[in-house]
N, C-alpha and C positions, 0 to 999 in steps of 0.2 A: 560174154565176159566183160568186164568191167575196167577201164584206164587202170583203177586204182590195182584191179587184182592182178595185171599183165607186172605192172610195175614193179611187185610185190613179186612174180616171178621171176625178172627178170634180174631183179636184183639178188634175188637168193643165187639164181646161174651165175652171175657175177661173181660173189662169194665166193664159191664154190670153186672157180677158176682160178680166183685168188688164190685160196687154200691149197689147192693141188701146184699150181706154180710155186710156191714159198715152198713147199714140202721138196720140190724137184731141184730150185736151185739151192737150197740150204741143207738138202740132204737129212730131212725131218719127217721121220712118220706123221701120217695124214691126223692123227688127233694134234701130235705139239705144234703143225699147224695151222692148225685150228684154235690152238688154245692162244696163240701170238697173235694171231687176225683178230679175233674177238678182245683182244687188251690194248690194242692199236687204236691210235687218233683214224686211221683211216676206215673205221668199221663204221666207226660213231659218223663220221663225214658222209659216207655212203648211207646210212642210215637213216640221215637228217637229208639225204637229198643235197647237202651244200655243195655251191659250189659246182655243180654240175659233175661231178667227179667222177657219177655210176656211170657218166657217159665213156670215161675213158677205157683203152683198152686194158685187159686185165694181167697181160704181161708186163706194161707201163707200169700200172698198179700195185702189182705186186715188187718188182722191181726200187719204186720210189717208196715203198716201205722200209724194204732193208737198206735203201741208202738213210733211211730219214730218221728208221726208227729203230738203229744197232742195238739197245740197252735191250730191246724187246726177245732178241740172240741172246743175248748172253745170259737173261734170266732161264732159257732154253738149255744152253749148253754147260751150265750150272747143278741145275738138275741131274744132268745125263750123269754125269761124274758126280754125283753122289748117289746115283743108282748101283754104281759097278761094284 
């Protein structure tokens, strides 16, 4: 297996860890977040490698989203309340 192909898993596990932390501490089923992860500057970050970022941990990570990126909640919990 290949650097490049490890990297490309390891960073999907990442994600993934992401997702399911957001969902735990925001109390969001696993799609809405996933839908917030994926509209996040921190996807794009991870994605591009900058910054070394995929190296942090993913409870950090997840974490420094919803300090950094609230607007990304509220398009969430918007939603929710126009469902009901």
């Amino acid at each position: 297996m290949l650097k490049h192909d490890l990297d490309l898993i390891y960073k999907e596990n990442l994600e993934t860890d992401i997702v399911r932390r957001l969902a735990e501490i925001k109390n969001l089923d696993f799609r809405k977040a996933m839908d917030v992860y994926y509209k996040s500057r921190l996807s794009e970050q991870i994605y591009a490698g900058e910054y070394g970022i995929e190296n942090l941990d993913y409870k950090y990570l997840a974490e420094d989203l919803v300090e950094n990126e609230p607007e990304l909640f509220e398009t969430v919990k918007g939603s929710e309340t126009q469902n009901l």
